[in-house]
C-alpha positions in Angstrom: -60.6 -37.1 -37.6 -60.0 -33.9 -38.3 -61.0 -30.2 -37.0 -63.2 -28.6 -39.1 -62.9 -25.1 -39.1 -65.9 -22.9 -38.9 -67.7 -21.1 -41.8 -66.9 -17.6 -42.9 -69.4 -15.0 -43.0 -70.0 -15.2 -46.5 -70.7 -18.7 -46.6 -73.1 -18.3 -43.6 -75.0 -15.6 -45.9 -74.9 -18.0 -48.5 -76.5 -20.6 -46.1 -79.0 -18.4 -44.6 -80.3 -17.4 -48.2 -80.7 -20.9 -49.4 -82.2 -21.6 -46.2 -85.2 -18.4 -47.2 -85.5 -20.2 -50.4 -86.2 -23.3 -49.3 -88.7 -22.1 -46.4 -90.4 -20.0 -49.0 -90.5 -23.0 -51.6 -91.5 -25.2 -48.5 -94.5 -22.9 -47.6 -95.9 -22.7 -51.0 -96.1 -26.7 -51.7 -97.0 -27.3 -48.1 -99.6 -24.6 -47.2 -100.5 -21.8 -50.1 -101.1 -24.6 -52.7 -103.1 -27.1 -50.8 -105.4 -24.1 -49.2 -105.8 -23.0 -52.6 -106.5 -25.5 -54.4 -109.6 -26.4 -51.9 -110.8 -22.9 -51.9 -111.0 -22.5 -55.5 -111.2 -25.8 -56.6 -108.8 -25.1 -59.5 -104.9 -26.5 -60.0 -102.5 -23.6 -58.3 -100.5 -21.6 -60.5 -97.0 -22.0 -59.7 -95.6 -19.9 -61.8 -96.2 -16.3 -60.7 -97.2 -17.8 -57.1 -95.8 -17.3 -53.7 -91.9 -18.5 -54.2 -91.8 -16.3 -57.2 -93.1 -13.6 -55.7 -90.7 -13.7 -52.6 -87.9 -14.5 -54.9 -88.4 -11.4 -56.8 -88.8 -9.1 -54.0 -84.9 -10.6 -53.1 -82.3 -10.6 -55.9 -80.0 -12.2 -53.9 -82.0 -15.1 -52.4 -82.9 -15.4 -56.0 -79.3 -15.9 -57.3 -78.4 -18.2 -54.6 -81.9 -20.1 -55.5 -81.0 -20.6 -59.0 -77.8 -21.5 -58.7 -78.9 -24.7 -55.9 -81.5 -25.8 -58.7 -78.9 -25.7 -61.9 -76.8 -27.7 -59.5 -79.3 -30.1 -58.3 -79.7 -30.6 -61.9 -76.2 -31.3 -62.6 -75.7 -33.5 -59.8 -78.9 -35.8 -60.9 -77.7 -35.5 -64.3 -74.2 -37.3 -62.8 -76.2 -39.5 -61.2 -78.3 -41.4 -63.7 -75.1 -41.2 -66.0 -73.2 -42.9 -63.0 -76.0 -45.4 -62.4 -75.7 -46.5 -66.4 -71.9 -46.7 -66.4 -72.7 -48.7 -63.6 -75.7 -50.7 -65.2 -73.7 -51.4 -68.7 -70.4 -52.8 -66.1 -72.5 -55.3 -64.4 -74.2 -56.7 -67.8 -70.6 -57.4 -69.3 -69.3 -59.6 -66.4 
């Protein structure tokens, strides 16, 4: 197999915001919404909430952030399209 060489710096950066983005995201669903949601009893607002708020206060963790969900987007897009080329194959034979 072989070598893989090492990241550069600017893909590390590119790692390492992703990597805030997803431990922001991760501490809003898993800890801000749950606790408040049982201390007020009422549906949290996402929108304006934690992982917007830290996004905001970081352009560039913001950027990289958008960019990962319009290409998760893509990617499932590709999916389901592969999955019914896929589908429409196996009914013809």
């Amino acid at each position: 197999m072989a070598k893989t060489k090492p990241y550069t710096a600017g893909e590390k950066r590119v790692f390492h915001k992703l990597a805030l983005a997803l431990v922001a995201a991760d501490i809003e669903s898993q800890v801000i919404k749950p606790h408040t949601e049982k201390e007020t009893g009422k549906p949290y607002q996402k929108k304006g909430g934690y992982l917007d708020v830290y996004l905001n206060s970081d352009p560039t963790v913001k950027r990289a952030w958008k960019t990962l969900q319009k290409e998760v987007q893509k990617i499932r897009s590709d999916y389901v399209k592969y999955a019914e080329a896929e589908k429409n194959d196996e009914s013809r034979t």
